[in-house]
C-alpha positions in Angstrom: 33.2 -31.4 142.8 29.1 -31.2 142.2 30.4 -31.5 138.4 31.7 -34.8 139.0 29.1 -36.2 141.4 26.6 -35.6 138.4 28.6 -37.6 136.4 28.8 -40.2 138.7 25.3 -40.2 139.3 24.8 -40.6 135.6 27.1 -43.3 135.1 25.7 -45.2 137.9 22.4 -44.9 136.5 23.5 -46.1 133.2 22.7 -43.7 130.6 25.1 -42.2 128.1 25.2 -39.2 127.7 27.0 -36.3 126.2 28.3 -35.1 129.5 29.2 -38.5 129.9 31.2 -38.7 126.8 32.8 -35.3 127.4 34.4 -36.2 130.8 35.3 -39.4 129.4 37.6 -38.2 126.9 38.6 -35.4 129.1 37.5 -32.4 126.9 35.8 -31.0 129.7 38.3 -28.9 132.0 37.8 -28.1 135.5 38.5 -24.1 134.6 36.4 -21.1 133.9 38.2 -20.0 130.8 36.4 -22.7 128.6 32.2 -22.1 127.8 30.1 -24.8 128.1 28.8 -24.1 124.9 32.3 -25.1 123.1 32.9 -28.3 125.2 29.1 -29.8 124.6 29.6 -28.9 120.7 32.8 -30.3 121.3 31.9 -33.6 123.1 29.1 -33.4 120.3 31.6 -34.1 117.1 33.1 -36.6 119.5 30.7 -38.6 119.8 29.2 -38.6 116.1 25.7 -36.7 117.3 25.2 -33.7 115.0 25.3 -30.4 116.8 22.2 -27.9 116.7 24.0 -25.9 114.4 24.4 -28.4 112.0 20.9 -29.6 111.8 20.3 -25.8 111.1 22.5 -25.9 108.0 20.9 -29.1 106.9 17.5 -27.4 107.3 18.0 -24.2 105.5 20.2 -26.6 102.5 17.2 -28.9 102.1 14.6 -25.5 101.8 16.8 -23.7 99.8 16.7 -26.8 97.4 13.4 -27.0 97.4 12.6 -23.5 96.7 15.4 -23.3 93.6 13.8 -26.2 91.7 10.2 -24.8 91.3 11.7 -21.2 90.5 14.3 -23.3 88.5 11.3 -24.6 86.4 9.6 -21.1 86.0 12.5 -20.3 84.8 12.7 -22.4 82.2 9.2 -22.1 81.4 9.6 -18.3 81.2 12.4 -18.5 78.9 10.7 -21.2 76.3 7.1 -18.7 76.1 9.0 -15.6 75.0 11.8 -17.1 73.5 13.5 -15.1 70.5 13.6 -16.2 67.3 16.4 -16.9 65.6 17.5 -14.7 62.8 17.4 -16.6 59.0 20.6 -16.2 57.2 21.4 -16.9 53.5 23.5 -20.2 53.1 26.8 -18.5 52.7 26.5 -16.3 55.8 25.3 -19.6 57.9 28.1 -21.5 57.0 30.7 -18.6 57.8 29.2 -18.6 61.3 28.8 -22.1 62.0 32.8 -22.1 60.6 33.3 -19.3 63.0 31.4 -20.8 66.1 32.4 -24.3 65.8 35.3 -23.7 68.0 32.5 -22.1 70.7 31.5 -24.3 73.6 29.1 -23.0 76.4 29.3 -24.4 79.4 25.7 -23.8 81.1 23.6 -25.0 84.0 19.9 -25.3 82.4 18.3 -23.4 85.1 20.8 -20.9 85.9 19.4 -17.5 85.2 22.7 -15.9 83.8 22.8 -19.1 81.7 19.8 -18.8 80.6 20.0 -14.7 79.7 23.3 -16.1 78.1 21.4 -18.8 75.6 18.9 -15.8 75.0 21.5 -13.8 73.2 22.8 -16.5 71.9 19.6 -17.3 69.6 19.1 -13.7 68.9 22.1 -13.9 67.1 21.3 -16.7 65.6 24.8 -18.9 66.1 25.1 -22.6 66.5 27.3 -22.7 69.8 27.3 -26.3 71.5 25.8 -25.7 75.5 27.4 -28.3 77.4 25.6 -29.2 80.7 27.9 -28.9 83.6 26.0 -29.9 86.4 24.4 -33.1 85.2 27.2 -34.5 82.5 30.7 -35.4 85.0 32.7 -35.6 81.9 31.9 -31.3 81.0 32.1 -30.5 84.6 35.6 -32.2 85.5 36.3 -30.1 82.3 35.3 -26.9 83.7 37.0 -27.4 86.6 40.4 -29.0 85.6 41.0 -26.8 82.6 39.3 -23.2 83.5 40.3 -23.2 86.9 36.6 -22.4 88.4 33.6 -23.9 88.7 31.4 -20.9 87.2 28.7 -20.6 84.9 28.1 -19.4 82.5 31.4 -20.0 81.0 32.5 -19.8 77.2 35.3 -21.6 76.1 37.2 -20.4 72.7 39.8 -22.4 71.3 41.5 -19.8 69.2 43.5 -20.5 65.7 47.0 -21.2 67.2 45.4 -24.0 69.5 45.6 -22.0 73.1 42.6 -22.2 75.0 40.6 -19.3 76.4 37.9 -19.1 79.1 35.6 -16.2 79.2 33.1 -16.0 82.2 30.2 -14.4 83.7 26.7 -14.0 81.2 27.6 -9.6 80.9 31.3 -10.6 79.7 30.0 -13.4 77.2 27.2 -11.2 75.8 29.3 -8.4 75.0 32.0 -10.3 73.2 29.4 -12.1 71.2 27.3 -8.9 70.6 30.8 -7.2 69.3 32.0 -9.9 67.2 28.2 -10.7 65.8 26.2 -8.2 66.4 
């Protein structure tokens, strides 16, 4: 009974409130099974407010974001200073590999560590594999998801001589193919 008489002493004085809502649309039961917890979270979706717990995740998303891009870019910086330098082949061994490697794509994030660790080898060995943005271009990253099943990087595609497709991930799997096969 005292639950109801402060709702009614709410609603006569006008102000909408959660509570309010809750009784409204009769979430709120009269037993002691249900926490008051659940039914204000609840009456909370109900009523389009944004519970506590989201604003938390919204918080920690938005710091998160703004701690990846700056580490992002030291990345990036990080991997341009000591950079290694590609190996110069005679013309007959650079167009065997470009042959070889023309049916290589990469599929990369640019400030992905692993991507990046990826490219490294890469240019150590000295092959001409296209990198295909997935994050930023909507045309490699439907690809990556529609046709290799996961959205995962770094990812390196291989379209073999019979026409099948194969999809190698993860940055230790990649590097050791490429370091058996090149190296």
């Amino acid at each position: 009974m005292q639950a109801g008489s402060r709702v009614r002493n709410r609603r006569s004085s006008g102000k909408l409130t959660i509570f309010r809502l809750a009784f409204e649309r009769k979430i709120l039961k009269m037993s002691t099974d249900i926490k008051p917890r659940d039914c204000l979270l609840q009456a909370c979706r109900m009523a389009g407010n944004i519970p506590i717990k989201c604003w938390k995740n919204l918080f920690m998303k938005t710091v998160f974001r703004l701690i990846r891009w700056p580490l992002g870019q030291i990345i990036i910086l990080l991997d341009w200073i000591t950079r290694p330098e590609i190996p110069v082949f005679p013309p007959e061994k650079r167009a065997e590999l470009d042959a070889i490697t023309a049916n290589m794509k990469i599929y990369q994030f640019k400030q992905c560590p692993f991507c990046v660790k990826t490219r490294r080898n890469i240019r150590r060995l000295g092959l001409n594999i296209e990198t295909r943005d997935a994050r930023n271009d909507p045309q490699w990253n439907s690809e990556l998801i529609n046709e290799g099943g996961k959205y995962q990087v770094p990812c390196l595609r291989l379209l073999k001589d019979d026409g099948s497709t194969q999809w190698m991930y993860g940055s230790n799997n990649i590097i050791e193919y490429l370091d058996k096969r090149f190296g």
